[in-house]
C-alpha positions, 0 to 999 in steps of 0.5 A, spaced: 782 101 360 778 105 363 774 102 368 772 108 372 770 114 367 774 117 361 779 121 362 776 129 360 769 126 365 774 124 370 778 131 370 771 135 370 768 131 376 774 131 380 774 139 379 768 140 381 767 135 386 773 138 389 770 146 389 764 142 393 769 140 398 772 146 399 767 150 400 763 146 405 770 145 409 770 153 409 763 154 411 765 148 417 771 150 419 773 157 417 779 158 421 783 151 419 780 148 414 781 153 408 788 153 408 788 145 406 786 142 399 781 138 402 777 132 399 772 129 405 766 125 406 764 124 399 769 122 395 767 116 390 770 113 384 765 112 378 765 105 373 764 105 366 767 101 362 771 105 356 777 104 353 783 110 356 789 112 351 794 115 356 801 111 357 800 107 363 799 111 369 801 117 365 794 121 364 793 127 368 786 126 370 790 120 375 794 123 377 789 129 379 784 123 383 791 121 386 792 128 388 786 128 391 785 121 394 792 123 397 790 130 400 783 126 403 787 121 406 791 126 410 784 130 412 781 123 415 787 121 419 788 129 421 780 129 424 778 123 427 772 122 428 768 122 435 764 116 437 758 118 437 759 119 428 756 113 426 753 115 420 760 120 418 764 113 420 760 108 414 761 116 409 770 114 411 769 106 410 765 108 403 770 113 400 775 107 402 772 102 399 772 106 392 780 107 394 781 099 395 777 098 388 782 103 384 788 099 387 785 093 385 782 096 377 785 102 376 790 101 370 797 106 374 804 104 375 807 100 381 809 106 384 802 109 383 799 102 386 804 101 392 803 109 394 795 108 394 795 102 397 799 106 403 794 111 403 788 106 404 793 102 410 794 109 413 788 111 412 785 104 415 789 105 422 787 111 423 780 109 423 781 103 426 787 103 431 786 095 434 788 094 426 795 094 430 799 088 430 800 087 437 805 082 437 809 086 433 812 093 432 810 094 425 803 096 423 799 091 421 796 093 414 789 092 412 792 089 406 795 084 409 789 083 414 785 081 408 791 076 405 791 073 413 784 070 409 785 063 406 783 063 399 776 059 398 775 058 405 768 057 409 768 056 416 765 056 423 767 061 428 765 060 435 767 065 441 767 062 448 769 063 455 770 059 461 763 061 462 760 059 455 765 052 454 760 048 456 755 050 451 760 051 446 762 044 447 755 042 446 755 046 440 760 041 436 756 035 438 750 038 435 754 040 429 759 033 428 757 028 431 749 029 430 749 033 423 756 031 420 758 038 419 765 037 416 766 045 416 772 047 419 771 051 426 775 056 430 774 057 437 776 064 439 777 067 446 780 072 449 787 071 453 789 065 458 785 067 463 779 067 459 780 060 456 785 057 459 790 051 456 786 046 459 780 047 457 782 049 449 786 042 450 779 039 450 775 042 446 780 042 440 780 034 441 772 034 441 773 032 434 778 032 428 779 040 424 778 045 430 782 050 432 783 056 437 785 063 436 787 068 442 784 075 439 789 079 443 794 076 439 791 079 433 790 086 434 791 091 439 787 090 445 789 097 447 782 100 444 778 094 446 778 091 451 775 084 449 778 080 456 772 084 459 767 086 453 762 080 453 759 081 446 764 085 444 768 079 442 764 076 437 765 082 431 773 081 432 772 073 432 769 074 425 775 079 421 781 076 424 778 069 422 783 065 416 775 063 413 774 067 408 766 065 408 764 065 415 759 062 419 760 066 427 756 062 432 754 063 439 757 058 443 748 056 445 746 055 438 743 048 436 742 047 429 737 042 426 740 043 418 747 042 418 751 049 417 753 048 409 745 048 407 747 056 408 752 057 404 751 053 399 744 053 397 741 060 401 739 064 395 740 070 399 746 069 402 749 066 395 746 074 391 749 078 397 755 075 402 751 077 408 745 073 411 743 076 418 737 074 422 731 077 425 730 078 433 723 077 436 718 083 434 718 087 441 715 093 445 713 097 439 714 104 440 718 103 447 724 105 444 723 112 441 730 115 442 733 108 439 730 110 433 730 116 433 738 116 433 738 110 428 735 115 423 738 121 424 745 116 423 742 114 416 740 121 414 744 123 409 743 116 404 736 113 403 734 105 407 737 099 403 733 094 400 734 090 407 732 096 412 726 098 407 723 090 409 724 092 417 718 091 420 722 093 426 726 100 423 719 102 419 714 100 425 717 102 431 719 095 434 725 094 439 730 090 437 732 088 429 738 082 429 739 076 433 746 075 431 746 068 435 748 067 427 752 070 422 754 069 416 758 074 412 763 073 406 770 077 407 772 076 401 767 081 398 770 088 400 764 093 401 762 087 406 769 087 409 768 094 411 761 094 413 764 088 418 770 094 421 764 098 421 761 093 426 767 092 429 769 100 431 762 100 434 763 094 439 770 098 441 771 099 447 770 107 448 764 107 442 760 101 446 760 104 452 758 111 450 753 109 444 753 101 442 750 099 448 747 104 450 742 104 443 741 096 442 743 090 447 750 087 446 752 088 439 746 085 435 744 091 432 752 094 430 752 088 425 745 090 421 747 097 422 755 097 421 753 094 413 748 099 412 752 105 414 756 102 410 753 102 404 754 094 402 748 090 400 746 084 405 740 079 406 736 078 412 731 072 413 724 073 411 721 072 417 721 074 425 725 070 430 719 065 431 718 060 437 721 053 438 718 050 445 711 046 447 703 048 448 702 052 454 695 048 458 689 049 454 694 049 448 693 055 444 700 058 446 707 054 443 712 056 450 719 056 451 726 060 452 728 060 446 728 064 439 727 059 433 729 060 426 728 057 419 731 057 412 728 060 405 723 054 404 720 055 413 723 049 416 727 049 422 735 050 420 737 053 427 735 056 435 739 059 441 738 059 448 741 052 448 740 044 448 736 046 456 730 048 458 732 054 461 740 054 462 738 060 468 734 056 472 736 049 471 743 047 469 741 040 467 734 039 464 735 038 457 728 038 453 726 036 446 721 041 444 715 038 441 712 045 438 714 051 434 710 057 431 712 063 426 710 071 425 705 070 432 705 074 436 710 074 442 708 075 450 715 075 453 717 073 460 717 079 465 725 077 466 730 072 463 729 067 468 721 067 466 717 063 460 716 066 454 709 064 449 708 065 441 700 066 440 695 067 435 699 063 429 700 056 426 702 051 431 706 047 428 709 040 430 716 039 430 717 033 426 721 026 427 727 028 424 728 034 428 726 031 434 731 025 433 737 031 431 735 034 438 735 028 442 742 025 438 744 032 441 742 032 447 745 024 448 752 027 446 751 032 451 750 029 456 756 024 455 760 031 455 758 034 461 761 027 464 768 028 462 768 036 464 765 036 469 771 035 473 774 042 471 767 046 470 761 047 474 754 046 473 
């Protein structure tokens, strides 16, 4: 069976994509690369479903394809590119992504399939060096990256610190104790000083089924630096997860629905694998070099459904993502590499020279490292909305916070933690009384100063949603009395 193209379609198509090719990398780079039968950014596999004669692995348009997925991988791993190529990066990770699908489909002999596969491996570190296995001399493969994924399995992955242990402590109170949440949870951090053994021995007997896992010890860190990264971590945490489905938090989300809501009944993250929130719609036209930098990375493929939606990509906002929450599905393949796309921008060198100098942290790398990418994903419908309580003349809803809500508009989760202000007061708890959406924001001059939503709905947080965040709080407080002997606050 040939689910790509029939043979005489397939043999054309090669040929004249690889004259293509040739003749761009001759125009490019005249001294180099007119001696290598090159095939480069574009290389694609066409799908249809037709009916192939040829003895298995026998036919020549394969072995041609297979030729020319050889001679490209060779191109790929012999010109890495610089950090600022964001844009030629998601063209690599499409062209790999057709790879893993002709291993995965393509009718060819073992040895055919085991020689593709080292190409996609090969290939794979040379993009992405952290793919290493530390703890062995051997190179850790993409292959066995994506068999390291348990089968069916949804979890929750919460990366923390000594600095956001607390909250991340919290943060199970609220998600077992308050919602009974009974999916599984990985705590992830990165080396002993970083969360040392006293403080993974408390969290993991908090309740039943969470574990922890030091990121160190799953890939090279040589490239990365995670122990000093801050955000960086949290794009790691996700791929090296077991769960295939994952839930990735910050250590200050509060939930008022239990996490499983998403997964199993969030119509958008069901179609595409992939739901991401909305930040607060901010400092319109203030960012002009971020945006101009975003479209000249995107030049070259026309705006998903999703960015197409953006308010903040067509309209000139500043910040896009609030990746407080993120859900992905590893086991879909485009959303994989969109999820290495992601991960290759909060390495160290492309952090500090692009990431983090075009958006805050690592929030805006998710959004963008699935759209370069090509791989479909689903944001929520509206803008982060305001949780908090009326301002004095009550025509302001005002807190610290960044409130969110599912398909049908109610509350479903809000960061910034079960405090008031966790910069100002490290033990003022509040429940918030009000919330709004799709207002408009009057932000706070600094982080320690009081943010209002105005000129919208005010609407009142109901009974059950001020009983979950009171529940929270009551756990909280128990929780802070036994740590308090080893964290400070």
């Amino acid at each position: 069976m040939w689910i790509f193209s029939p043979p005489w379609f397939l043999r054309f198509m090669v040929g004249a994509f690889a004259s293509v090719v040739i003749l761009t990398l001759i125009w490019q780079w005249p001294s180099v690369q007119t001696r290598r039968a090159a095939s480069t950014e574009g290389l694609a596999i066409t799908s249809h479903d037709t009916t192939d004669h040829s003895p298995q692995g026998k036919d020549p348009a394969l072995i041609e394809l297979l030729h020319s997925i050889s001679t490209t991988s060779e191109y790929f791993v012999d010109y890495p590119l610089p950090p600022s190529e964001f844009g030629k990066m998601g063209k690599r990770l499409q062209v790999l992504r057709d790879w893993i699908a002709a291993s995965e489909n393509y009718q060819m002999t073992a040895e055919q399939a085991e020689s593709l596969r080292d190409r996609v491996d090969k290939t794979a570190i040379s993009l992405f060096p952290f793919l290493r296995d530390p703890s062995q001399a051997s190179i850790t493969s993409l292959s066995h990256l994506r068999q390291r994924f348990e089968l069916g399995t949804k979890g929750i992955v919460i990366p923390t610190g000594q600095g956001t242990f607390r909250y991340a402590c919290h943060l199970i109170g609220n998600l077992r104790d308050t919602l009974g949440s009974k999916l599984p949870i990985e705590i992830v951090y990165a080396g002993d000083s970083d969360l040392p053994s006293e403080y993974r021995d408390f969290i993991t007997q908090l309740s039943s089924n969470i574990t922890t896992m030091d990121i160190t010890q799953v890939f090279d860190d040589t490239t990365l630096d995670l122990q000093h990264g801050g955000w960086a971590i949290k794009t790691f945490a996700a791929l090296a997860s077991r769960f295939e489905q994952v839930l990735l938090l910050d250590a200050d989300v509060v939930f008022l629905q239990a996490p499983e809501a998403i997964l199993d009944h969030h119509s958008g993250y069901r179609k595409t694998g992939a739901l991401l929130f909305h930040d607060r719609l901010l400092w319109q036209g203030a960012f002009k070099e971020r945006h101009e930098w975003w479209e000249k990375q995107l030049e070259h493929q026309p705006p998903s459904q999703a960015l197409s939606k953006s308010l903040v990509y067509n309209e000139g906002y500043a910040e896009e993502c609030d990746a407080g929450l993120v859900v992905l599905d590893k086991s879909k393949v485009h959303l994989l590499l969109g999820l290495l796309h992601a991960c290759w921008q909060n390495t160290k060198l492309v952090r500090e020279a692009w990431t983090y100098n075009m958006g805050y942290g690592d929030k805006e790398s998710w959004w963008f490292g699935l759209e370069l990418s090509g791989a479909e994903y689903t944001f929520e419908d509206h803008y982060g909305g305001m949780l908090g309580t009326l301002n004095d003349d009550g025509s302001r809803v005002c807190s610290f916070t960044i409130a969110h809500v599912d398909e049908h508009d109610k509350l479903i989760w809000y960061n910034g933690s079960l405090l008031k202000n966790k910069l100002v007061n490290a033990t003022a708890f509040e429940i918030p009384t009000h919330w709004m959406l799709d207002g408009i924001w009057e932000k706070g001059g600094s982080k320690p100063e009081i943010s209002c939503m105005k000129e919208a709905k005010i609407r009142e947080t109901s009974k059950e949603e001020k009983r979950i965040i009171g529940n929270s709080i009551d756990r909280a407080r128990e929780i802070d009395e036994r740590i308090h002997g080893f964290v400070s606050f």
